[in-house]
MIVEXTI-836657 format. One record per atom (N, C-alpha, C): x, y, z. Coordinates in pm, whole numbers, plus 50000, padded with zeros to 5 digits. Example, Ala and Ser with C-alpha at 12.3 -4.5 7.8 and 13.67 -1.06 7.14 Angstrom:
! MIVEXTI-836657
513194943150780 512304955050780 513204967050780 512854977550708 513674989450714 512905000350787 
END
This chain:
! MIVEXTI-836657
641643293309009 640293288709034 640333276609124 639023271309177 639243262809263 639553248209210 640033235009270 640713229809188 639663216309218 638433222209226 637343210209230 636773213409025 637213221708974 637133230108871 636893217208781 635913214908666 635273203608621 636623198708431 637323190608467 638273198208334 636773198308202 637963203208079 636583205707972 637413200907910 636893203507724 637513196807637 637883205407509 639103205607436 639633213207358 638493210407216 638863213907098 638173218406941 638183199706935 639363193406941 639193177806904 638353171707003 638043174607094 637113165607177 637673156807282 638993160607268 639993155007393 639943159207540 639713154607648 639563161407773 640873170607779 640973185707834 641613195907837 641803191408025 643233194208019 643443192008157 642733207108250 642463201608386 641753212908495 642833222608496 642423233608498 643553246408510 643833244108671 645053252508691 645753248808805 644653259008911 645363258209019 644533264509127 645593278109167 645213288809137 646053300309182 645783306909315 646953312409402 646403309609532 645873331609537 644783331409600 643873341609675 644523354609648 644143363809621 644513375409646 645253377209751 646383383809807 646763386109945 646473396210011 645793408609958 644663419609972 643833415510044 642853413610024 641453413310042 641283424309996 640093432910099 639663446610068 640423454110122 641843452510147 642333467010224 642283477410096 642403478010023 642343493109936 641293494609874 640443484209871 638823486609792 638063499009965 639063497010094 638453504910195 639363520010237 640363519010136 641613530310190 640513541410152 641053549810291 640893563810335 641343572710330 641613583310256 642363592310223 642713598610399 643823606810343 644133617110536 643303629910458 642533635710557 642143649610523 642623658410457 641903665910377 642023677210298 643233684010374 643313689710504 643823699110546 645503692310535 645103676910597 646583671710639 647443670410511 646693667410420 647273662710289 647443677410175 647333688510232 647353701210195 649003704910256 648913702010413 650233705510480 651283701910469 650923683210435 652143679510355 652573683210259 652023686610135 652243691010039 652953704610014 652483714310092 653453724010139 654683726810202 654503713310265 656263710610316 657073708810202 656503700310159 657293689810049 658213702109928 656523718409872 657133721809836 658673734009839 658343734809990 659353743710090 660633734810032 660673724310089 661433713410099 662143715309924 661203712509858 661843709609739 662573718909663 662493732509725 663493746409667 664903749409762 664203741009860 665593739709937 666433730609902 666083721509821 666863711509749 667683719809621 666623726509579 667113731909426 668103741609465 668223748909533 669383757509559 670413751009620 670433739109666 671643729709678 672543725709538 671243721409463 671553721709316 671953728509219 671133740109231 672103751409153 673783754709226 673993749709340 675433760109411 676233744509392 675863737409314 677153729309345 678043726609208 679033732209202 679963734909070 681403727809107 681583720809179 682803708909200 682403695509087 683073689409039 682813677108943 682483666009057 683363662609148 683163650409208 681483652409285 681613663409337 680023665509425 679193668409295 679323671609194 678193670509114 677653658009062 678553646509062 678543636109036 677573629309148 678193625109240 677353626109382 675873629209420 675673641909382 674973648909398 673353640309271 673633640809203 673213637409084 672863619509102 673623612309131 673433599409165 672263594909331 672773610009379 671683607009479 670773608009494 670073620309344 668793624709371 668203618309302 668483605609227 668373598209120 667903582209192 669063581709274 668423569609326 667503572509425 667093587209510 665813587709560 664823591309482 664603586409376 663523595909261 663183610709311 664173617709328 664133635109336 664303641509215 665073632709081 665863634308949 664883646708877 663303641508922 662403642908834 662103657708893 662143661408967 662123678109006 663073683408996 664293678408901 665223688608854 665733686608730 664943685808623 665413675808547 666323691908425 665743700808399 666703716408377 667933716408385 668173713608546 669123715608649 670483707508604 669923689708617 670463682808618 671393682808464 670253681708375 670813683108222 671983690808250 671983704208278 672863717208265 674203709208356 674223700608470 675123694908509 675963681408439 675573677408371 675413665608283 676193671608170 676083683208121 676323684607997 678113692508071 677743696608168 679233701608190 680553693008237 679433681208307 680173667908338 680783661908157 680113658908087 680503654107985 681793663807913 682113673807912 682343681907858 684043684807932 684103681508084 685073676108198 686013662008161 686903662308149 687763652208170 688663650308276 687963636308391 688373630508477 689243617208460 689933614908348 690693601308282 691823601908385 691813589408442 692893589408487 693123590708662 691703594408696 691383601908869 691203586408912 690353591008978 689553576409091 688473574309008 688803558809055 688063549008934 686513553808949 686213553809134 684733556609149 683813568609081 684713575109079 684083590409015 684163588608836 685423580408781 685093581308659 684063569608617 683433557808695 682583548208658 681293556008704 681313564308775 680263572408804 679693583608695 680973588208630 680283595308500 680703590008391 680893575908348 680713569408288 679283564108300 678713557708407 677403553608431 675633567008434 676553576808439 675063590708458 675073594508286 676433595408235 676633604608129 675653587908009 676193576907976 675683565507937 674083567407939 673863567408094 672533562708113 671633574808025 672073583008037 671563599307975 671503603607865 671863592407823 672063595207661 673383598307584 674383600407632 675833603707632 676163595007532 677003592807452 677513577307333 679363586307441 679743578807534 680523580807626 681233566907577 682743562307532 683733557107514 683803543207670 683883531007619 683953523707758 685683526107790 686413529607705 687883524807669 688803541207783 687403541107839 688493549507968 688813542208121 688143530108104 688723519408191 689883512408181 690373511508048 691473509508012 692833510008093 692793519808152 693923527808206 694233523008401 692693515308372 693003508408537 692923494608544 693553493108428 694153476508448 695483479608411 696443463308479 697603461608507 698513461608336 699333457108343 699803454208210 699923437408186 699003428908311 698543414908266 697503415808199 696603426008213 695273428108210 694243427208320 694953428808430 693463429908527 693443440808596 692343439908600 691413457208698 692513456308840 693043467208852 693613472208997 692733482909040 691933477309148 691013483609243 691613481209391 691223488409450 691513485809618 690343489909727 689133493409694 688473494709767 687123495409770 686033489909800 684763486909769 684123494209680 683763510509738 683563516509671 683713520409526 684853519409483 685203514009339 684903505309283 685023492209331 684003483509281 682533483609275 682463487309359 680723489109309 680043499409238 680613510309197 680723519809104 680963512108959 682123506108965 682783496808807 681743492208795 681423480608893 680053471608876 679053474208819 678073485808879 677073492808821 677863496008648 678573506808656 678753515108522 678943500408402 679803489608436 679903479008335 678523474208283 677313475808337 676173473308343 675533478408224 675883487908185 675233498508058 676263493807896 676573481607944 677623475807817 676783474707710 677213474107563 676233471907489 677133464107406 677473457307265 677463444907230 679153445407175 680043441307207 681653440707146 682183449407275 681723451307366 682393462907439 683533451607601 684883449107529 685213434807594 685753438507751 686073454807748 686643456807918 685313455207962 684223458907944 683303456308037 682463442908055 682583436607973 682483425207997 683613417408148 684633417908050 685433419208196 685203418608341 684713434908328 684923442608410 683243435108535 682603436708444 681613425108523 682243413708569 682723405108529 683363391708539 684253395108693 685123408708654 686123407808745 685743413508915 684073424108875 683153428609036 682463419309097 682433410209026 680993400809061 681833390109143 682853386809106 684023379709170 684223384009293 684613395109320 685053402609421 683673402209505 682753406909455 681473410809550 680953398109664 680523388109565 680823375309591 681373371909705 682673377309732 683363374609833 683323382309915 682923398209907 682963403210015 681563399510109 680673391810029 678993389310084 679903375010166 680753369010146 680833353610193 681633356710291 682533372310332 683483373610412 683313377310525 682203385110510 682203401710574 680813400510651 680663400710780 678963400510836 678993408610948 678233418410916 677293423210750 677923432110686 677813423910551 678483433510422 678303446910373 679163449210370 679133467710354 677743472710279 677093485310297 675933485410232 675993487010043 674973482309995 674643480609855 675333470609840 675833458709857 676863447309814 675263442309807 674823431409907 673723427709882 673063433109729 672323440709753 671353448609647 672243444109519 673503448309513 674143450709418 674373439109313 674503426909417 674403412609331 672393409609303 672053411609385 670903410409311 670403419909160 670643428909160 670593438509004 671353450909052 672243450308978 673253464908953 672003475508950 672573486708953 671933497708962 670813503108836 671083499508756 670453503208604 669123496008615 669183481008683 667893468708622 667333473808721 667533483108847 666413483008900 665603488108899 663853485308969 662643494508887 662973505608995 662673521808942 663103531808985 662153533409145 660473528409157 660073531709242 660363520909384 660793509109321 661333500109452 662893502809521 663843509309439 664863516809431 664723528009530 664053536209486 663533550209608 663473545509762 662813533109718 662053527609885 663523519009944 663663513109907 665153511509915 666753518209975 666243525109887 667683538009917 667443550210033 666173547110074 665653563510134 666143558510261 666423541910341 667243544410514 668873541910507 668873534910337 670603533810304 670843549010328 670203558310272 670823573910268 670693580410387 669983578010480 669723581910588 670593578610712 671643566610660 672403564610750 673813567010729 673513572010586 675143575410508 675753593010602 676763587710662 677213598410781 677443614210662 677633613410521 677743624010447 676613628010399 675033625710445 674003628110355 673833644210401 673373646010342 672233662210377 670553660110401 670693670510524 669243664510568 668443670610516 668033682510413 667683689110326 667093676210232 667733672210167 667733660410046 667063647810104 667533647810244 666463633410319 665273638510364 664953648310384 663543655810432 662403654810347 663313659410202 662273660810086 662313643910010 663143636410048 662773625209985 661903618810058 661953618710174 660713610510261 659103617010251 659113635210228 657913638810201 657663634810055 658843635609983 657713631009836 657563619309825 658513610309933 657643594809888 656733593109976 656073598010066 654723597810119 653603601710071 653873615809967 653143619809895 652723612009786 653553608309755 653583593109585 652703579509675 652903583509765 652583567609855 650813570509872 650813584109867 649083585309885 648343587009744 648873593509687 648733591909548 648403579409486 649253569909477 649213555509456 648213545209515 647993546909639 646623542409727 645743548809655 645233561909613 644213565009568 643693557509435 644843556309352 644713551109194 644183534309250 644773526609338 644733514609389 643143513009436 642893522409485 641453520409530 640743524309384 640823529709283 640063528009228 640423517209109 641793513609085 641633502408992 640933487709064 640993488709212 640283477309225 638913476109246 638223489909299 637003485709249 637033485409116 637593491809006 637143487908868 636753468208857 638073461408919 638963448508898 637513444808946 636733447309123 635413439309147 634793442209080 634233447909016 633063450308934 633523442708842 634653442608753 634473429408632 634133421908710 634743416108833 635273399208851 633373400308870 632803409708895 631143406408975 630053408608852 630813411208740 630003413608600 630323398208529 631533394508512 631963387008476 631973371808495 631883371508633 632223356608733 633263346408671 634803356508633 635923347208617 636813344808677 636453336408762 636933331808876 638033324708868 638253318408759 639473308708691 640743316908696 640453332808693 642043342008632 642583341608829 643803348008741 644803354208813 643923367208919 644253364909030 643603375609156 644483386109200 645323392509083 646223397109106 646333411609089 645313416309108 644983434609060 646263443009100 646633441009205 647173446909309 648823447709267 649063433309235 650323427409145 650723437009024 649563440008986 649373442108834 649793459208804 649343463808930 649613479308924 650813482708998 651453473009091 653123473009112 653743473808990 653343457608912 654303461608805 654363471908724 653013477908701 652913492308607 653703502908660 653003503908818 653923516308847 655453513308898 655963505508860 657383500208841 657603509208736 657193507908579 657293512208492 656953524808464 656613534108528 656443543908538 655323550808687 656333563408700 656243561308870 655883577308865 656573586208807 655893600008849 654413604608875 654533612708954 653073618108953 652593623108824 652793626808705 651923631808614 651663618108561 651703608008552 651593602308461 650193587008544 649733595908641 648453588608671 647223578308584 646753590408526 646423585708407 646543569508328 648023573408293 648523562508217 648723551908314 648983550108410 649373540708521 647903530708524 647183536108524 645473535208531 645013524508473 645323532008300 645003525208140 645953514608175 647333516808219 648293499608198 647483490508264 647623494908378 646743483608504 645843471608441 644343482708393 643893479608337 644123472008230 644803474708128 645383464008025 646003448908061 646753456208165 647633442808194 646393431608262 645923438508336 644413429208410 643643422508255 643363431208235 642333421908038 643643411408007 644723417007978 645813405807949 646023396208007 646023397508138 645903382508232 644993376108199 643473381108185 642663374208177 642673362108074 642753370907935 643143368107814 644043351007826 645243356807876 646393349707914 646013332907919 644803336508065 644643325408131 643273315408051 642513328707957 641563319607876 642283310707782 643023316707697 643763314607606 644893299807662 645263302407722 646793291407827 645833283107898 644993282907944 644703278408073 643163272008090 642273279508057 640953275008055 640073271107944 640483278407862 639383279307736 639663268507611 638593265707597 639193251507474 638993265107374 639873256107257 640413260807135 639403267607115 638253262207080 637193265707001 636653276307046 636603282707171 636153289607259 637273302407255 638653297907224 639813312207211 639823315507113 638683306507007 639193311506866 638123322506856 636983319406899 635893328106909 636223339106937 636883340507049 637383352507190 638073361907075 639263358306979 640043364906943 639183367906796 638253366206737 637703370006642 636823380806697 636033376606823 635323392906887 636263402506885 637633401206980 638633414806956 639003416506877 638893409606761 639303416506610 637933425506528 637093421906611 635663429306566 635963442506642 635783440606754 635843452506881 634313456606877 633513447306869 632073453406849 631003448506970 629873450107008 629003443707072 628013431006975 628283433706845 627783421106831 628223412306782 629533412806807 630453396706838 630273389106911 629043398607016 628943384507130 628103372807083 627563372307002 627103361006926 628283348906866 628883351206887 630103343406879 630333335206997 630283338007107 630973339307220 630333327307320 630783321707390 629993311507488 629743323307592 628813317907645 628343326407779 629553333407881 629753322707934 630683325108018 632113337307982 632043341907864 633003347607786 632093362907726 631033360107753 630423374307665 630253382007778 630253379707927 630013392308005 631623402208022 632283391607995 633513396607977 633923407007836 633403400907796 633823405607650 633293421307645 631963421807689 631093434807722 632173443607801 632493442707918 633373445007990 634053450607927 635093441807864 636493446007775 636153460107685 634903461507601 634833467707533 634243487107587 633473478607761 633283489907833 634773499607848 635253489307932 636203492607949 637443502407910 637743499307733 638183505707648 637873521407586 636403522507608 635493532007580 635993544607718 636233537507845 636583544307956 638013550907929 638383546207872 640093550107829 640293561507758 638763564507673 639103577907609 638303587907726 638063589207797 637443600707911 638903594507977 639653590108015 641003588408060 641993597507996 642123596407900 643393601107800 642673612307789 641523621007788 640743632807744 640943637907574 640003645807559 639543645507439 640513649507335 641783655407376 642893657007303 643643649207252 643713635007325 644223623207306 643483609107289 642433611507263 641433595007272 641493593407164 641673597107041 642123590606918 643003580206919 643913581807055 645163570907103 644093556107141 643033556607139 642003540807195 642543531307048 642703537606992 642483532206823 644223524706874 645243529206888 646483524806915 646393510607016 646063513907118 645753508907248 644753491807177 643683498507106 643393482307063 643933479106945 644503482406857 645483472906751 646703466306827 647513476106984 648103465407008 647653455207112 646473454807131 645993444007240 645433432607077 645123435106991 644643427806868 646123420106844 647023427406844 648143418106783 648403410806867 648283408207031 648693403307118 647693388707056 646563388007097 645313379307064 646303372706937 646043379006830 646903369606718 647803359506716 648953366906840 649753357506885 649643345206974 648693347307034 648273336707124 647503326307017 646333329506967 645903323006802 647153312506740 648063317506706 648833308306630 649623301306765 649693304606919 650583293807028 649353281707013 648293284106998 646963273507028 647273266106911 647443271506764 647793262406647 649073252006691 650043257306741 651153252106785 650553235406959 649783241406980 649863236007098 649163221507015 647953225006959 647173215806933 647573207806824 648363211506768 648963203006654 650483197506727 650763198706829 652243194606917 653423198606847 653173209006806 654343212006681 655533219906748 656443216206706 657503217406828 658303228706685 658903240506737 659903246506599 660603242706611 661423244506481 662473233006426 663923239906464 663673259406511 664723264806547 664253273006665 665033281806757 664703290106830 664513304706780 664713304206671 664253318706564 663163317406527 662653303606474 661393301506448 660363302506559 660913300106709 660013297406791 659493312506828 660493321306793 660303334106892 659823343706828 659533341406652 658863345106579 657253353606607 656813340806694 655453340306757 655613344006924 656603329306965 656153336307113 657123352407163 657483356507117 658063370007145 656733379407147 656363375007036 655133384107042 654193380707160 654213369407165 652933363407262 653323372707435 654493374307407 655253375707545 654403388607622 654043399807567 653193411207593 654083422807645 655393419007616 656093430207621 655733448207562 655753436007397 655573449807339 653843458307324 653013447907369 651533452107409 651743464607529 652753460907627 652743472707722 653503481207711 654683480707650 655503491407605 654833500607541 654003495007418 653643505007307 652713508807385 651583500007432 650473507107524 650883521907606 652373516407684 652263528807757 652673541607704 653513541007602 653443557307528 651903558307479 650833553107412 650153560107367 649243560007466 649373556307606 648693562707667 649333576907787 650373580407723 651153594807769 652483594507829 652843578207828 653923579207877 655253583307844 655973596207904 657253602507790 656833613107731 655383616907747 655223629707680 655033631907537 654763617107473 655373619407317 653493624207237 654103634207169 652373635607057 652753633906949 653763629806852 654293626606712 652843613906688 652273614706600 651483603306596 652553598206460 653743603606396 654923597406310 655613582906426 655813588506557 656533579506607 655403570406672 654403571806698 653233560906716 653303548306588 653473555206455 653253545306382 654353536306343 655513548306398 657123538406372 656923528606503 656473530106576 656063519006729 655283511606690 654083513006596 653383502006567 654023491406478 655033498606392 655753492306309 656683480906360 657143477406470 657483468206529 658993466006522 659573480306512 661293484506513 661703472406630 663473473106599 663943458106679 664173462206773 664233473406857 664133477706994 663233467407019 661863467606993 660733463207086 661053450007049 661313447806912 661813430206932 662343426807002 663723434307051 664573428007162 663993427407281 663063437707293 662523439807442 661473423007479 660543419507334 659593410507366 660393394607392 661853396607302 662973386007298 663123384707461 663303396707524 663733397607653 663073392107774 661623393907749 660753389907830 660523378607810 660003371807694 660223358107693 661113348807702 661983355807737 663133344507776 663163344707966 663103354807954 663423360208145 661883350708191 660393349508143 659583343108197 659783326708202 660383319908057 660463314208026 661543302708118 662553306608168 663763307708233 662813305008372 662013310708471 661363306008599 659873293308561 659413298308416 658393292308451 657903280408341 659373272808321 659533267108178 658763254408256 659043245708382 658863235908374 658013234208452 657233242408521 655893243308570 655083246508466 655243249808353 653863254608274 653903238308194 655283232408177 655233221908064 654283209208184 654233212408276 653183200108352 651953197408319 651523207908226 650123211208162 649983211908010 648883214407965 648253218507823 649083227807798 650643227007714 650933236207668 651993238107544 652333249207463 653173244407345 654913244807433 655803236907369 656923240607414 657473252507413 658213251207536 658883268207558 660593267707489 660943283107533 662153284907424 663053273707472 662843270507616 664493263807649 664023246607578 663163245207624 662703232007559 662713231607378 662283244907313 662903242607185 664533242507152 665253247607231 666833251207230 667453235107266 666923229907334 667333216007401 666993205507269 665763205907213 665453197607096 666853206806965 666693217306890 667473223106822 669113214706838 669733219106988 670783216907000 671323199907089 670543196007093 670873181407187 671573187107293 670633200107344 671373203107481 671033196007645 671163195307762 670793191607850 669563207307903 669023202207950 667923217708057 668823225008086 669853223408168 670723229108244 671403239608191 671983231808030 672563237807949 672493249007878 670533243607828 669233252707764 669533262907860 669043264507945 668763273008078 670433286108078 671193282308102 672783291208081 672803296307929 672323288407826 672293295407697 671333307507711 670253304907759 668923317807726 669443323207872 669763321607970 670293337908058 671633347807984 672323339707873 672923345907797 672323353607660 671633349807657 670713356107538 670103368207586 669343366407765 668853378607807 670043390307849 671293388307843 672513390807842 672173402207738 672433395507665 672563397407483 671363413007471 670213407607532 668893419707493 669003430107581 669783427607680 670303443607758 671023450207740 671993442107607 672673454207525 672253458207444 671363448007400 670593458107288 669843470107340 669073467407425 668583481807511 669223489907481 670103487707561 671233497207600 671603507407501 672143501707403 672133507007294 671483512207226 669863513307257 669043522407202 668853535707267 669313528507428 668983544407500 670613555607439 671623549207400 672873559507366 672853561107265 672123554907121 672143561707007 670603555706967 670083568806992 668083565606998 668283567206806 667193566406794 667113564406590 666543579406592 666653582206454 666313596406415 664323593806427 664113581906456 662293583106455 661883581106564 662713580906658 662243577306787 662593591206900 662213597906992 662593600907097 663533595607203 664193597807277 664743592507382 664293584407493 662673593207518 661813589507582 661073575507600 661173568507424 660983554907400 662033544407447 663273542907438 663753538007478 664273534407648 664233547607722 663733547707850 662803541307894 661863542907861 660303541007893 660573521807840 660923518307777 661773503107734 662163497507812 663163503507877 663793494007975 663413500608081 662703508908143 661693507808277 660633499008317 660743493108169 659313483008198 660663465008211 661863469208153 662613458808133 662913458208291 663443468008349 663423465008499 662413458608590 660853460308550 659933458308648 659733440808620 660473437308443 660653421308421 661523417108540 663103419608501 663603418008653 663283418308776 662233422208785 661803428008926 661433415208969 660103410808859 659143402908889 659613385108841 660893383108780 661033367608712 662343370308756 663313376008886 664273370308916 664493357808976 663773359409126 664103344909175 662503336109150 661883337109040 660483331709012 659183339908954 657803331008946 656993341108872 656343344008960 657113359709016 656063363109134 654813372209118 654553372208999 653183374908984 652053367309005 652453349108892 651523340908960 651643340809050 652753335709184 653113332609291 653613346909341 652603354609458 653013363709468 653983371409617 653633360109671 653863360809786 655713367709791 656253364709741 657723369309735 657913379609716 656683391209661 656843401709678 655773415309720 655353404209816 654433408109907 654913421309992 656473416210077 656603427010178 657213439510085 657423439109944 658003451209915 656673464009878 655593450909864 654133462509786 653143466709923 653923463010038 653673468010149 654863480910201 655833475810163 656423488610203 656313501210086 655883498009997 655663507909907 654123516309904 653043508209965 651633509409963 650913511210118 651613508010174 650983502510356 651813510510437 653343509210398 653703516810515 654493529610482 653803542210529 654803551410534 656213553310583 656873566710533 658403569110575 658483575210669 659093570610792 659673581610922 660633588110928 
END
């Protein structure tokens, strides 16, 4: 909001500092004006694409070598092609697992070490074993191998000590080939920024589609159809964009909350980070949307709203009614209307087979509110926790991890209809703990000492520093080890899922854990968005040649 903005005053009557000034949309109206290409053109593509895409599949079915199946499989994966063969692939996967390569080239066995893992496989780390010395260190000789190790060490999960290692011993090497070599062989870059696993699958595609195009072994079959289906996804995505943002003007012009985050645009990167196929439109829609009410929320709650005014806010969403707005200060009830419109839209979204899922969708936006409720008890009483278990008690929850995780299965993401495993998700299994552990530390970690300049309760590193008489510095290396710590826990859910869960949940987990990475590596580029400006242009603005 603008920063002539008048400050106000919290429940005690203390002046509440002016909320900060967040800078402009970087949009404007380009997608409140996007134009679809004609019926005919957007018919022709589509017919290429599906020419294209059987010409892929019979590549797929004829390839019965291990090393090219391996290959093969990693490539259609990192161009998001995976998802139009997913039959195919299984049936290759299961014969790969079933193959013993112990003992070959390192690249091919960290390669089905890393597909068979990621897939669900409970695959042994202790076949790396065999390529270290008898000092104990990795004997590699050539990039490629390393960056294969690199990635596959990535899917470690908790006691597993060669790969620990084995990270220790690529990252070393990589390191040096980025400080040696100009310009460094391709994927080195990428590769120190997030191994292959953290990255979100649809910035990955965009990514990999001119690395593959210049790889002298590609097939132009496989590059044909990856550039038509990411053009096709690319129009697709503009369409949903144009309509979540007129949804976004019409609040901001029902509403006049001018104070939030201008970040619509932000908001549906990160979603469709988290889930990117075409069926799952729909749901992409409902997140958006959520995550937008959540910002809002965020910024009433953190940022603008005295106590007295969030306490109100979070007793209407515990009503979910229209006449809570009697509760409500003005400025907060056109919103509130909104919110509840809004929600109502979600079941003609999900259709009539699934809108019983609205009922899911607001108990976990209710628990979110709760959590913020007791950060305001914390803030206003200066109450600092006395441990970092105690602290994360609350803000884990506050974090909204698990608001969007759970949100996005029950709004279709994964395919799941068990309303058994809806309620084991509501139940708050330690998957999603680790996941909300995860996020609040990874936000916490860019945006600890810009938020403490303001009205706010202490964050984890600042409770870890009081706890331990640590230095910031110190705080700061402890909790990137902790987020360490919650990617094995992931990890470990996707290779031995629980008898109440699907597979699908834990995937769908760390797809949204990637789009964290995405967005709190080098900062919070959601508030601050500009840093990832040119990638939601090359994903949204510019087509593939």
């Amino acid at each position: 909001m603008a920063a002539t903005t008048p400050a106000r005053s919290n429940a005690e009557g203390a002046p509440k500092a002016p909320p900060p000034s967040f800078h402009p949309s970087l949009w404007g109206d380009f997608f409140l004006t996007y134009q679809p290409p004609t019926a005919p053109k957007h018919a022709c593509m589509r017919a290429k694409a599906d020419l294209s895409r059987e010409e892929v599949r019979k590549i797929v079915k004829s390839t019965n070598e291990l090393p090219k199946m391996l290959d093969l499989i990693i490539t259609l994966q990192r161009l998001g092609l995976d998802i139009y063969y997913e039959n195919e692939i299984n049936e290759l996967l299961h014969i790969i697992y079933n193959s013993d390569i112990r003992g070959e080239d390192l690249h091919f066995v960290s390669l089905r070490f890393y597909l068979l893992r990621k897939n669900g496989y409970d695959v042994s780390a202790d076949v790396f074993l065999g390529f270290k010395d008898d000092e104990g260190n990795f004997v590699v000789n050539n990039i490629r191998s390393i960056l294969s190790l690199y990635d596959a060490a990535y899917l470690r999960t908790h006691g597993e000590k060669v790969l620990d290692e084995a990270i220790t011993f690529t990252t070393s090497h990589l390191e040096g080939v980025l400080q040696q070599l100009s310009p460094p062989p391709n994927g080195v870059y990428l590769a120190l920024e997030a191994p292959l696993f953290r990255r979100a699958r649809i910035v990955e595609m965009r990514n990999y589609i001119p690395i593959y195009e210049n790889d002298p072994t590609k097939d132009e079959s496989i590059l044909e159809f990856a550039k038509l289906n990411f053009n096709l996804l690319q129009l697709l995505y503009c369409e949903e964009l144009n309509k979540i943002t007129l949804w976004w003007e019409e609040l901001h012009h029902e509403s006049k909350l001018g104070f939030s985050r201008d970040r619509i645009v932000e908001m549906y990167f990160w979603m469709n980070g988290a889930c990117y196929e075409p069926q799952y439109s729909h749901s992409r829609i409902i997140l958006t949307k959520m995550t937008a009410v959540m910002t809002i929320l965020d910024d009433i709650f953190d940022t603008y709203g005295t106590t007295e005014e969030s306490m109100q806010l979070a007793e209407a969403i515990n009503r979910w009614d229209e006449s809570a707005t009697e509760l409500l200060p003005s400025y907060i009830k056109t919103f509130y209307l909104y919110l509840l419109k809004t929600f109502r839209s979600f079941e003609d979204e999900l259709g009539p087979g699934k809108r019983y899922r609205v009922l899911y969708l607001k108990e976990a936006l209710t628990r979110l509110v709760q959590a913020y409720t007791k950060e305001l008890k914390w803030r206003d009483e200066n109450y600092v926790p006395k441990t970092l278990d105690e602290h994360l008690e609350v803000s884990a929850r506050s974090s909204g991890g698990f608001t969007l995780t759970s949100a996005s299965l029950f709004a279709g993401v994964g395919d799941i209809v068990s309303n058994d495993t809806f309620e084991w998700v509501l139940s708050y299994p330690q998957l999603f703990k680790s996941f909300d552990i995860f996020v609040r530390f990874s936000n916490d970690i860019v945006s600890s000492q810009r938020e403490q300049t303001g009205d706010h309760y202490v964050s984890t590193i600042q409770c870890y520093m009081e706890e331990h008489g640590a230095t910031m510095h110190d705080a700061r290396e402890k909790i990137k080890e902790l987020v360490e710590d919650s990617w094995k826990d992931m990890v470990r859910y996707c290779v031995a899922p629980t008898k109440q869960q699907a597979l699908a949940v834990p995937r769908t987990v760390v797809n949204f854990a990637r789009t964290v990475n995405n967005m709190y590596k080098h900062g919070d580029a959601f508030t601050s968005s500009h840093d990832i400006k040119e990638m939601i242009t090359l994903l949204y603005v510019e087509p593939v040649f």
